[in-house]
KESEMAR-637618 format. One record per residue (C-alpha): residue in one letter; x, y, z; residue number from 1. Coordinates in steps of 0.02 Angstrom, whole numbers, plus 50000, padded with zeros to 5 digits. Example, Ala and Ser with C-alpha at 12.3 -4.5 7.8 and 13.67 -1.06 7.14 Angstrom:
# residues 2
(site "A",(50615,49775,50390),1)
(site "S",(50684,49947,50357),2)
***
This chain:
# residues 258
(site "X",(49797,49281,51197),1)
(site "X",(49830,49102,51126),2)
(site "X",(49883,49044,50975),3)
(site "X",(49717,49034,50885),4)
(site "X",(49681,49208,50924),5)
(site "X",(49852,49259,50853),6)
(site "X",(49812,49163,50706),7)
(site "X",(49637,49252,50666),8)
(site "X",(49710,49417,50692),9)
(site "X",(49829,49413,50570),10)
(site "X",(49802,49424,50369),11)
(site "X",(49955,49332,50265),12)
(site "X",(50007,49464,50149),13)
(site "X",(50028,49338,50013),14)
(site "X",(50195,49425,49958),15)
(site "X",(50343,49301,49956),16)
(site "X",(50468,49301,50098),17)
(site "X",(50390,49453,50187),18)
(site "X",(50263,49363,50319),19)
(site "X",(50392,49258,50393),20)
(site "X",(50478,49408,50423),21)
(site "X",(50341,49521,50497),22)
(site "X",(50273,49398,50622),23)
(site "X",(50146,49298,50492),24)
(site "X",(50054,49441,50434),25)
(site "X",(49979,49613,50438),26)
(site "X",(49860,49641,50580),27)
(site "X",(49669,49614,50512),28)
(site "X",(49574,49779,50503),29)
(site "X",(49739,49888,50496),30)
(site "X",(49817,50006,50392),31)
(site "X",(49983,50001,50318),32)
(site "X",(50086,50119,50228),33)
(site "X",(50193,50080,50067),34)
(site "X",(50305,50243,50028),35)
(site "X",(50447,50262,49900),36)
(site "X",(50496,50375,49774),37)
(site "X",(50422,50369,49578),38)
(site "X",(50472,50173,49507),39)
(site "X",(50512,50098,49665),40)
(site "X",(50356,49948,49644),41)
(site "X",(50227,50031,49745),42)
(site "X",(50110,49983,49658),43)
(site "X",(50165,49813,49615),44)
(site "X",(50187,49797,49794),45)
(site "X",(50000,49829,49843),46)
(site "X",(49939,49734,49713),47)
(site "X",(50041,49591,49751),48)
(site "X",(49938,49593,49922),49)
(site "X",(49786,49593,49825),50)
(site "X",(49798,49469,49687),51)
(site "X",(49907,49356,49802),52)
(site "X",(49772,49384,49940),53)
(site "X",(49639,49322,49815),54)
(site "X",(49727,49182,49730),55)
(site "X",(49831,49096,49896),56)
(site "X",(49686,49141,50017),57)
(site "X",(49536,49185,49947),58)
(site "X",(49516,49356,50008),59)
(site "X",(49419,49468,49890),60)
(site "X",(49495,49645,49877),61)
(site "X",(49472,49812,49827),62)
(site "X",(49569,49915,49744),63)
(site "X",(49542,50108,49710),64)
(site "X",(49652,50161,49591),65)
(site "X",(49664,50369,49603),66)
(site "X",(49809,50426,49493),67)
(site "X",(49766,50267,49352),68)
(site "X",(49620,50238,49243),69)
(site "X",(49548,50079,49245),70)
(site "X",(49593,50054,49083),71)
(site "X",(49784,50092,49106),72)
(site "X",(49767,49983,49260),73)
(site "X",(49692,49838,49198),74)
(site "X",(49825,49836,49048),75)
(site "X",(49980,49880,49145),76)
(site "X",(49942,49700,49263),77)
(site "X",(49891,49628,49085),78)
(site "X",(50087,49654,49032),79)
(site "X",(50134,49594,49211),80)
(site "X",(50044,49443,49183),81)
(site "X",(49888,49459,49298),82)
(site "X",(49702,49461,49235),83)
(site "X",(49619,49579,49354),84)
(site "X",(49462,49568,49252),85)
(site "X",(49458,49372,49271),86)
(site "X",(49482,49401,49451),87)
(site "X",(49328,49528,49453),88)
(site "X",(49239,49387,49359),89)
(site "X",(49254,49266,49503),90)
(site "X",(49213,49400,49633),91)
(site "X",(49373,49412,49707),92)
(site "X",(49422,49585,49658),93)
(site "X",(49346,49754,49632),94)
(site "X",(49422,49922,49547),95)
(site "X",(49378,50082,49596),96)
(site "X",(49399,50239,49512),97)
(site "X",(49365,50400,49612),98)
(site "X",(49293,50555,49493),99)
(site "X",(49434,50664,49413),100)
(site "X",(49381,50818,49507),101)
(site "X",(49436,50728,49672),102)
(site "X",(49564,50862,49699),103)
(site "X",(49449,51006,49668),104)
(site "X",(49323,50943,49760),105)
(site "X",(49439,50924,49919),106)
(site "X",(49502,51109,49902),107)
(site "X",(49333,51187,49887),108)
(site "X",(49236,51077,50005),109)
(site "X",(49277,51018,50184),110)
(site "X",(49400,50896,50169),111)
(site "X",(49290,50780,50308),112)
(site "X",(49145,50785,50217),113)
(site "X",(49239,50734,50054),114)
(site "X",(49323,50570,50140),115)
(site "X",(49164,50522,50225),116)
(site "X",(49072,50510,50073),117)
(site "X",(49219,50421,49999),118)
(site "X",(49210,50300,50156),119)
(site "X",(49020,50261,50130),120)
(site "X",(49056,50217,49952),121)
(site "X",(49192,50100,49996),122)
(site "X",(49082,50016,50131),123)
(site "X",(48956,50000,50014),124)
(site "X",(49082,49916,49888),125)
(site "X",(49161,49796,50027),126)
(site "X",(48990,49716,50077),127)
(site "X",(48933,49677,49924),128)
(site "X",(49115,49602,49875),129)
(site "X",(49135,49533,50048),130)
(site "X",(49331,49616,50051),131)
(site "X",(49441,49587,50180),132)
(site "X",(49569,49695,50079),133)
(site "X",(49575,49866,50018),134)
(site "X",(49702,49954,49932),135)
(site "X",(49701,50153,49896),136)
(site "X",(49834,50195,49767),137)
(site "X",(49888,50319,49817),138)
(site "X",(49787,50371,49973),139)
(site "X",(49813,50569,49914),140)
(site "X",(49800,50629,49752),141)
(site "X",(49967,50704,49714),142)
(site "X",(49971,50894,49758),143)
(site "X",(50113,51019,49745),144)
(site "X",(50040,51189,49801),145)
(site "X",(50085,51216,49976),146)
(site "X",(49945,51285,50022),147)
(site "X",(49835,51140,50007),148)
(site "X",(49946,51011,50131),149)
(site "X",(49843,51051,50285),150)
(site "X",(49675,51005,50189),151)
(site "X",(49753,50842,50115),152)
(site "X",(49830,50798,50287),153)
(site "X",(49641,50822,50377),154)
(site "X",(49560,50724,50210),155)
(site "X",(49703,50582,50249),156)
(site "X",(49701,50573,50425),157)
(site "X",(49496,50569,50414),158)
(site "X",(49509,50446,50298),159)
(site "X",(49604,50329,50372),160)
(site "X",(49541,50348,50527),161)
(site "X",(49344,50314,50470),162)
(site "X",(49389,50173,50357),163)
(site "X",(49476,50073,50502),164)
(site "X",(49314,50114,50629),165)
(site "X",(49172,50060,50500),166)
(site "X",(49255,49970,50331),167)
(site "X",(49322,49819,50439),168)
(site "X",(49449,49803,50292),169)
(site "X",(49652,49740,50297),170)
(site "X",(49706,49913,50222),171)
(site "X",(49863,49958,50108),172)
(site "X",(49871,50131,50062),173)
(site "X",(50038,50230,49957),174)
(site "X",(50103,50372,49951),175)
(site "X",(50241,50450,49849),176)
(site "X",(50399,50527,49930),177)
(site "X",(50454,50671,49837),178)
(site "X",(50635,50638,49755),179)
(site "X",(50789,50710,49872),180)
(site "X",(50691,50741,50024),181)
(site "X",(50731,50603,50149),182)
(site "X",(50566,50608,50198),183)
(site "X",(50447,50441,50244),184)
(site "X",(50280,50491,50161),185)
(site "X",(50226,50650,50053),186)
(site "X",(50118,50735,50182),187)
(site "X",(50208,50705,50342),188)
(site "X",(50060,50595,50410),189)
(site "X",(50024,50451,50342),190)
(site "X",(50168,50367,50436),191)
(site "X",(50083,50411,50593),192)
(site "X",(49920,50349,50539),193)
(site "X",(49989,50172,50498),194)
(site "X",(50014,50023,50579),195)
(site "X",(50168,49959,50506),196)
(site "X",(50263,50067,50370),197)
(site "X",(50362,49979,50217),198)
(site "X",(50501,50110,50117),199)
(site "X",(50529,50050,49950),200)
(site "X",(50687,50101,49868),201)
(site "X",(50836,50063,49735),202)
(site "X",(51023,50051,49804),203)
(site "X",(51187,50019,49709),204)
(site "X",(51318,49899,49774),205)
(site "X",(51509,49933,49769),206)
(site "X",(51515,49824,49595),207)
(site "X",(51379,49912,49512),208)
(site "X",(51241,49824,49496),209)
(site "X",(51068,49903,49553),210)
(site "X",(50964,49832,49689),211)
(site "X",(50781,49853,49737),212)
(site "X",(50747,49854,49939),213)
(site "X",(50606,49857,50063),214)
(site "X",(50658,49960,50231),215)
(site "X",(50537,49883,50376),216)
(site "X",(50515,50057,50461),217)
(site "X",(50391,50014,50594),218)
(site "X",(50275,49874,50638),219)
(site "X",(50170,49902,50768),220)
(site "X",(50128,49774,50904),221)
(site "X",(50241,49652,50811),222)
(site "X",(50419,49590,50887),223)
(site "X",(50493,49667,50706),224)
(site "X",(50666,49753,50714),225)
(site "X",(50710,49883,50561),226)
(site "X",(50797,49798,50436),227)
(site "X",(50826,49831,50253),228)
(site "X",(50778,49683,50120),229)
(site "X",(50835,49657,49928),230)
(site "X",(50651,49620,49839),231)
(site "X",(50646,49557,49678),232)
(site "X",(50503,49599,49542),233)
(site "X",(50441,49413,49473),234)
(site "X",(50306,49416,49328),235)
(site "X",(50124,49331,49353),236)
(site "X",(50199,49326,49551),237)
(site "X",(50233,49495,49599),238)
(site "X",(50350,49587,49730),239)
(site "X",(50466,49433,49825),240)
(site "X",(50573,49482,49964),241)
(site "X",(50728,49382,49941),242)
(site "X",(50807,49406,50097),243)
(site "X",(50898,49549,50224),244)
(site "X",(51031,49644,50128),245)
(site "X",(51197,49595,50202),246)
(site "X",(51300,49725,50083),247)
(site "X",(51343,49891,50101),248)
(site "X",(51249,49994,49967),249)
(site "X",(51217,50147,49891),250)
(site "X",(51050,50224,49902),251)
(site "X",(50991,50281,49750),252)
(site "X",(50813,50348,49800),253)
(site "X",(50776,50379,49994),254)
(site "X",(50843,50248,50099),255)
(site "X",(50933,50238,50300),256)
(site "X",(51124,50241,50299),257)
(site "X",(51185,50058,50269),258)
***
């Protein structure tokens, strides 16, 4: 494949500092996984991709928000500094709010059924936007009993897996890794599902102060090594990867041995 093909099959994230490092982009029409513990800029992170997307390249997005109202969304960017409902204005982004009874719905029903209809609403939603991006924050709603892992893993996996085959989208989903567990996702399958995975964490360095990191964990068909990177929150601009950490730290939530 030449150049020009490379260059139409990749999607600039539109985060600062991170394409150059991943090869120019995410793969168009893949999914990638942002993990982390609670208040690691998961969030921030995927809707950097978003409002970056929209603003830098013009790429209306789509963002279903499943743990957030739209209200507490749409005020939490208004702090950051980004209008999301000037964005909707101008067609470039969408919010998405699944019913509150997602979770009960899941349990009772079968869990292929429930992310097929989800799928068909989000296709619906993408045409009539024109997306190229979607973002499901986070891709599971948030469930502690054991027993119900196995019927969020099928709802993920049959999610993910329908959305890339007939949504067409550049996909971000999250998921939140329980504190202490040294795990990379919540359910154990999301990271297989993904195309490239991004660990966001918060180290310590030997004089104190408190960092905020990216660990590349995986990015597939893409000449990317693992590395660790110090990010940086910026207001109105979003998550910016500064740069590889050259430090030893401390992990502070989940991270590999530095």
């Amino acid at each position: 494949m030449g150049d020009r093909g490379l260059y139409y099959d990749t999607v600039p994230t539109g985060i600062e500092g991170l394409d150059g490092i991943i090869g120019g982009g995410l793969i168009r029409g893949r999914t990638y996984l942002i993990s982390g513990e609670t208040g690691t800029a998961k969030t921030l992170t995927a809707l950097t991709f978003l409002v970056q997307g929209a603003l830098k390249h013009g790429e209306p997005g789509i963002y279903i928000s499943v743990d957030e109202t739209y209200e507490q969304l749409v005020e939490g960017a208004r702090r950051f500094g980004w209008d999301l409902e000037e964005l909707r204005s101008k067609g470039l982004l969408e919010v998405l709010v699944p019913e509150m009874d997602l979770v009960e719905r899941i349990r009772e029903k079968d869990p292929t059924a429930i992310a097929k209809s989800l799928v068909e609403s989000i296709r619906e939603y993408v045409a009539a936007l024109n997306a190229q991006r979607l973002v499901i924050d986070p891709i599971a709603p948030l469930v502690t009993l054991e027993k119900d892992v196995q019927v969020l893993r099928e709802y993920i996996r049959v999610l993910v897996m329908s959305i890339e085959r007939e949504v067409g989208a550049t996909n971000i989903i999250t998921t939140e890794i329980p504190s202490g567990s040294g795990a990379i996702s919540r359910y154990g399958v999301e990271e297989f599902l993904a195309a490239g995975v991004f660990v966001l964490g918060i180290a310590k360095s030997r004089e104190g102060a408190f960092k905020r990191v990216m660990f590349i964990r995986k990015m597939r068909w893409s000449p990317v090594n693992p590395g660790v990177y110090e990010i940086e929150i910026v207001p109105k601009v979003g998550v910016v990867v500064k740069g590889p950490v050259r430090e030893s730290l401390m992990p502070i939530t989940y991270l590999p041995t530095l």
